[in-house]
N, C-alpha and C positions, 0 to 999 in steps of 0.2 A: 516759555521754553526753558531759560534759564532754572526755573524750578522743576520741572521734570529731570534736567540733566543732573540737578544735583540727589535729587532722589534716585536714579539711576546706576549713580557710584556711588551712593550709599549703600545700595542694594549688593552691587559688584563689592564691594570691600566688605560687608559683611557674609558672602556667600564663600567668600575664600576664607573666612573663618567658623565659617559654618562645617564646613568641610572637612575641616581637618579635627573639628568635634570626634571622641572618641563614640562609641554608641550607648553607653548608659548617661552621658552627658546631654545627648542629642535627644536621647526620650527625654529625658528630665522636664527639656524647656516643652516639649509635650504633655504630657503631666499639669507642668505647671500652671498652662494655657490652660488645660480644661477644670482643673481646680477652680481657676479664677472666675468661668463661668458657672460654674458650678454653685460657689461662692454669692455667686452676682448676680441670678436666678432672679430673684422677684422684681429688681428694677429692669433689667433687660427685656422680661416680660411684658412688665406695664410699658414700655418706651413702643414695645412693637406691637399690643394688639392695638396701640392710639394711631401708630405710623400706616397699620396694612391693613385695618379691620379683619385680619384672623383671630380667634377666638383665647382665651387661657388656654386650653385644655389642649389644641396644636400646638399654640408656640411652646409651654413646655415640654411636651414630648420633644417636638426639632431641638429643643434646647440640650435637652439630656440625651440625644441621637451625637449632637455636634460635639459633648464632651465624651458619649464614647467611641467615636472613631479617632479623636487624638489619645483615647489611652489604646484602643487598637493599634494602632500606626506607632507606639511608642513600644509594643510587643515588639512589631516588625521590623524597631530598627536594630533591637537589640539585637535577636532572630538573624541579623545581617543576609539571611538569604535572597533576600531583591541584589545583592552585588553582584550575582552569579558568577563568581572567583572562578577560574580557570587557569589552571597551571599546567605549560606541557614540559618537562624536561627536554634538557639539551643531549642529543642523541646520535651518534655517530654510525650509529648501525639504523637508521630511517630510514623505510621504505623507498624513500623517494628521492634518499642522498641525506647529507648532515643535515641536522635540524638543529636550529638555534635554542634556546630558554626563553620560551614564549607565555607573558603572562597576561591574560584580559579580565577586565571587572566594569562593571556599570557603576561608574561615577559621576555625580550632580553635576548638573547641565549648565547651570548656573543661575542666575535672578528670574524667577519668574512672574507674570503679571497676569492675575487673577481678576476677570469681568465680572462682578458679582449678578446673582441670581436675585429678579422681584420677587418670586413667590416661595423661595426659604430662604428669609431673614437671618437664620444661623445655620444651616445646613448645606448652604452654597451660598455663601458671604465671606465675611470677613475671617473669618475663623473656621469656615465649612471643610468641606472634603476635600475640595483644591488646594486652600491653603496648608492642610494640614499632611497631605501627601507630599509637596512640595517642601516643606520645611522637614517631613523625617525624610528626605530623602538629600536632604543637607542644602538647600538652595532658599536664600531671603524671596522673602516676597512682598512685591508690591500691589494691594486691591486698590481696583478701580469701583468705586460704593456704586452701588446701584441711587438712582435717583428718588427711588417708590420707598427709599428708610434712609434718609440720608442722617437723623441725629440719633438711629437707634447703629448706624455704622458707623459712626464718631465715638459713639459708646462701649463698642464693641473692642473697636481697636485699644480705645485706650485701657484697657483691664486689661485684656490679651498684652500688650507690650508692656504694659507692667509686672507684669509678670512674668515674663520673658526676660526682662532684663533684668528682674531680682534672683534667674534661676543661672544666669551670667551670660543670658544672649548679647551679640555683640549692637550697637545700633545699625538701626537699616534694617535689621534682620526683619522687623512687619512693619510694610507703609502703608498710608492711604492716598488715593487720589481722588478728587473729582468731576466732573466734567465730560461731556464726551469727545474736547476737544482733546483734552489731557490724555485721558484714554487712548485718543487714536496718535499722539504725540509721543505716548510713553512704546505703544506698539511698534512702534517706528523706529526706537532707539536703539543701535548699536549694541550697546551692553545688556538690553534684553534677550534672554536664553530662550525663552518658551512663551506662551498665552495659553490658559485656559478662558471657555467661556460656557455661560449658558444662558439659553434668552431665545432669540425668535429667528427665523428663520434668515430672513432679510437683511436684521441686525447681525447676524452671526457667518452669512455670507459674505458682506461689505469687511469685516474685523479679516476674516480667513483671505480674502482676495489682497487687503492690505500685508499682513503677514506676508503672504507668498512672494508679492512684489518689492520686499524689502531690497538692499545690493544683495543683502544675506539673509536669505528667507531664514523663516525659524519654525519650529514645530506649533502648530495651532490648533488645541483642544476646542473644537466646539462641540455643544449638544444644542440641537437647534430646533426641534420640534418633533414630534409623534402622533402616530395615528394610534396604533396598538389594538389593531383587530383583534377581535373572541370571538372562534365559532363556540356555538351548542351543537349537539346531535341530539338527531329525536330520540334516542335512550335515557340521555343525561335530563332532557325537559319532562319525560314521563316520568322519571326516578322524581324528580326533587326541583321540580320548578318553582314553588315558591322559594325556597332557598338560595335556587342562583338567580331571578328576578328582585330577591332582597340585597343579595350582595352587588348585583349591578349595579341599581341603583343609589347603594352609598358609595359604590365607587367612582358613579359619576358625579354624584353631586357633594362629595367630602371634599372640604376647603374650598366651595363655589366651582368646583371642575380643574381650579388655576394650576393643573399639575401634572406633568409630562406624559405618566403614564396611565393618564386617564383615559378608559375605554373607548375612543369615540366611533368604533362600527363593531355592533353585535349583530352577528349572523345567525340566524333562527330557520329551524324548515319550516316551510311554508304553510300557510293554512292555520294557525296555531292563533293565540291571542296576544300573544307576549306586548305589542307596542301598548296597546291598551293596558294592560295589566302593570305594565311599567310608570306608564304616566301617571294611575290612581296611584301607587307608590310614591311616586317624589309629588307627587302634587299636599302632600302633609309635610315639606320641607318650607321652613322658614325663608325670609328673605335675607343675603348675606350680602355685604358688599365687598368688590371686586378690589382688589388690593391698592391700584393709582388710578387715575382718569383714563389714560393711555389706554391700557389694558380695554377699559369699560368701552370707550369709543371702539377701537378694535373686534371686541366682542360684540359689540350691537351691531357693528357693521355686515359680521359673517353672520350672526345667526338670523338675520336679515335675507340674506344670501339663500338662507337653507330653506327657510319655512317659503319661502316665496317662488322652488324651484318644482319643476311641471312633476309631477308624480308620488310627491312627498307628503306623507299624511301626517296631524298633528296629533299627539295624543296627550302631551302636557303643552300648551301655549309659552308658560314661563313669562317670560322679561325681562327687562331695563328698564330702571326708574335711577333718575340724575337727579340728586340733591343740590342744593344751592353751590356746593365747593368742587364739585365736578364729579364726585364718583357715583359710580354705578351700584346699584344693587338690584342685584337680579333673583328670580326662579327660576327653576331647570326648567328645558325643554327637550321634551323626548317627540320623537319623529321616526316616522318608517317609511321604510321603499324596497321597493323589489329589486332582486339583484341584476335585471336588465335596466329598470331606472337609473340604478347607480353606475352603471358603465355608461349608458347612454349623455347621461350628467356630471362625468365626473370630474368637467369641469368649473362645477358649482358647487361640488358638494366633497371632494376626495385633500381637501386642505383642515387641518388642524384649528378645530373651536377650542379656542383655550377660554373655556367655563365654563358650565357646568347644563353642556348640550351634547347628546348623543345622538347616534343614529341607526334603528334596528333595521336591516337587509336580510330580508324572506328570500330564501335561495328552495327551489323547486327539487333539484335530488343534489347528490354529490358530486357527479361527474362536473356538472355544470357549477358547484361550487368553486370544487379546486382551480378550474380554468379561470375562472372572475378572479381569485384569490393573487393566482398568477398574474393575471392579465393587469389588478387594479393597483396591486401594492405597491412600493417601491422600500425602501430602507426604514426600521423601526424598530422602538427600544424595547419591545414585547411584542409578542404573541400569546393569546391561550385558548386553550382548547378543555371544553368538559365535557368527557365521558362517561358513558353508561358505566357500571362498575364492570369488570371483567371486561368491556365492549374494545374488538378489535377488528380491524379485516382491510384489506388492500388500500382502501382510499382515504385511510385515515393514516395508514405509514406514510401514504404520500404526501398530506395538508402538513404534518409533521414537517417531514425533507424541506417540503416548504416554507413553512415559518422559518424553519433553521435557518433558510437560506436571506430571508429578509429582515429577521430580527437579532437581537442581542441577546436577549431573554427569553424563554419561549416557558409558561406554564400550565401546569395542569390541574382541573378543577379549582381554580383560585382567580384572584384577580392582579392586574397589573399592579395599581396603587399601594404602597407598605412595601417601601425596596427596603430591604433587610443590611443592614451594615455589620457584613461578614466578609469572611477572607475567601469566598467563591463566587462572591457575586458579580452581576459582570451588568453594567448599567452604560452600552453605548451600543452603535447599531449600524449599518450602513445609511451612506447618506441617503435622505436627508435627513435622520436621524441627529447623526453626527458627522463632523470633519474625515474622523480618523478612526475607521469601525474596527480595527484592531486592538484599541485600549479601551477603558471601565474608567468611569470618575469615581466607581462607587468598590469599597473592598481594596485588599491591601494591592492586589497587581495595581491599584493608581498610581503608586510609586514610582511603575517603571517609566511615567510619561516625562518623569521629569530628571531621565538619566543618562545617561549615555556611552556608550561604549570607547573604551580606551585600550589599548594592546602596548606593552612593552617586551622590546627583544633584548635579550642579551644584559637588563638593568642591573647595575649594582644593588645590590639589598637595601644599601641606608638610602636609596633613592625611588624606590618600589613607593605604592601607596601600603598603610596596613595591609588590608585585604588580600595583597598577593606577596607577601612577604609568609619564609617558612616556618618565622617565629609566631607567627600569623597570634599578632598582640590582641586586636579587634575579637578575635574568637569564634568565626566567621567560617562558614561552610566553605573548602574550597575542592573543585574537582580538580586530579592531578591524572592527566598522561603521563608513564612512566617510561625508560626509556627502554626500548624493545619491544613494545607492546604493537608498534604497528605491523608485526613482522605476523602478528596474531588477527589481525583486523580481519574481518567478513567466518573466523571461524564458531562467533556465536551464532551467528544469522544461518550460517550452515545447517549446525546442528536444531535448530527448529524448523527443518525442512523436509 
């Protein structure tokens, strides 16, 4: 405990000089962090395809994803528009009687503690998209290393803080921890502002209930699992079915399945061939092994679950095979049922395989789609839908309305898997998706998880932060209410009436 605490006020004493970083300072140490990896590429790589058994050719692309979101994020701090400055002047003639000099801006939260992710070693780790939101947004961070890479996360951090503190970060500004004792110790502590997480449903409920139950709950990012239904329409399967039964299938089986938004129920009308035709597809898929033992016992347990429940047809077998050191290596397994099977069972079958198992549901017309769709979902980080070209009409606005209503993501003709690191992307969903279906781990709005709103009335100048100051030094968007202007209020809304 004595070590947590002192990491802790590391964290706190570096986040209050983090803070007062101007914002070409504060990209800098951005910058400098993905240089470093950048740099550092070939051993980073070798440490993790030994640690996770994923491939070269994954972990460099994560690798080059994780150095461009921190030069993204180092746009965005410059950009200062995550402060959303608001200025109202002080007004004697106010609507509602004198008004004061009212100034608010979204400032760093303070230390936050980042649970790293098993199945992106650099994309939600040490250096990932938590951490890297977190830090442009001016707040130290301390990783909790995932257990599934623990010497390619010792590796990680130490390049990244080398770097960081050659670019003049303060210490503290990036820690590691490990253990899950330390984890739920460091959760626990006072001086912690915020937690992100991502990991498994179970794990990420226990982390969110601890959080909530602190003296001083604190805000708790989790992303904690997905189903990510896809229908077809019979348009889209007579246009170009081999095309989306190709893309299905690597989207189920790319990186062994081990990845959030991996498809796990495709909805097909009825009568068609698709499960069969899917299986001879991934049935030429190599054997891959599952990233830790964990995972592997987990995943043989459910897919266990699946092939052995009353209604479900198999049309790739797949498997588990356990090497002497505990991990798993599996082949896909593709499986169909009818979309009365699936309600009827969906207490066997409506939980998240995390590997590389799906499951196609024959739905008879749409009416009785939409209603299953309704009835079976709950919260998730995608939806998609692939249409006919041109194909539109009543019951596909409505599947629409509804993904919108269950997912984060909703796309069209495409697949969930390949979240794009841009500044619109929106990667979180209602539970059980995620904690907090209002924010994105993914794209610049991740910034705002870790900020917080502050108002000053009546402040003197030299005591304002940058951002609401008139010299406004930062250079930073700010909105200003002027004074008289309320006396004008509701006559734009008028005139577009």
């Amino acid at each position: 405990m004595n070590g947590v605490d002192e990491v802790a006020r590391a964290a706190r004493d570096a986040s209050h000089i983090l803070a007062e970083f101007p914002p070409p300072t504060r990209a800098g140490l951005l910058l400098a962090a993905a240089a470093a990896l950048d740099d550092n590429a070939e051993e980073l790589v070798a440490i993790g395809e030994r640690e996770t058994g994923l491939d070269t050719v994954r972990l460099r692309g994560e690798l080059t994803r994780t150095s461009v979101q921190l030069r993204l994020f180092a746009d965005t701090v410059v950009a200062g528009k995550f402060h959303d400055a608001r200025i109202d002047e002080a007004d004697s003639d106010f609507a509602l009687g004198v008004r004061p000099d009212l100034r608010r801006a979204l400032l760093p939260i303070g230390p936050v503690l980042n649970f790293a992710a098993s199945n992106f070693p650099f994309a939600f780790s040490v250096a990932g998209g938590d951490t890297a939101s977190a830090l442009a947004a001016g707040c130290a961070v301390i990783v909790k290393a995932h257990p599934g890479h623990p010497e390619l996360s010792q590796r990680t951090a130490e390049i990244v803080r080398r770097a960081l503190a050659d670019a003049g970060a303060p210490a503290g500004t990036l820690q590691l921890i490990e253990g899950q004792d330390e984890g739920v110790a460091m959760l626990m502590h006072p001086l912690v502002a915020a937690a992100s997480f991502t990991g498994s449903l179970g794990a990420g409920r226990f982390l969110a209930d601890v959080a909530a139950s602190r003296p001083a709950p604190i805000p708790f990012y989790g992303e904690l699992g997905s189903l990510n239904p896809v229908v077809v329409t019979a348009a889209a399967l007579a246009e170009r079915a081999e095309m989306i039964l190709t893309g299905f299938a690597g989207s189920v089986t790319g990186s062994a399945g081990q990845l959030c938004t991996k498809p796990g129920f495709l909805f097909v009308p009825a009568g068609t061939d698709v499960g069969p035709r899917v299986g001879a597809i991934v049935s030429a898929t190599r054997e891959h092994r599952l990233l830790y033992p964990k995972i592997a016992d987990g995943y043989a347990a459910r897919r266990a679950t699946v092939v052995s429940t009353p209604g479900v047809a198999v049309h790739a077998a797949g498997g588990v095979r356990f090497d002497s050191e505990g991990h798993g290596w599996v082949l896909p397994t593709i499986v169909s049922v009818s979309l009365s099977t699936l309600a009827r069972e969906r207490e066997r079958l409506l939980d998240e395989s995390f590997g590389p198992l799906s499951i196609v549901v024959e739905y008879d017309d749409t009416d009785a789609l939409v209603a299953g769709f309704t009835d079976l979902f709950e919260g998730s980080l995608t939806a998609g839908l692939h249409l006919g070209v041109g194909e539109t009409s009543p019951w596909i606005t409505t599947i629409v309305e509804t993904m919108s209503d269950v997912a984060g993501r909703v796309l069209f003709d495409g697949w969930p898997t390949g979240v794009a690191v841009t500044p619109a992307q929106q990667h979180g969903g209602p539970w059980p998706a995620t904690t907090t279906s209002t924010t994105t781990s993914v794209g610049t709005a991740a910034i705002q998880r870790f900020l917080r709103p502050v108002a000053y009335q009546n402040a003197p100048a030299s005591l304002l932060p940058p951002v609401l100051r008139d010299d406004n030094p930062w250079n930073v968007e700010q909105r200003r209410s002027s004074a008289g202007e309320s006396r004008r209020w509701g006559e734009a809304a008028a005139a577009q009436m």
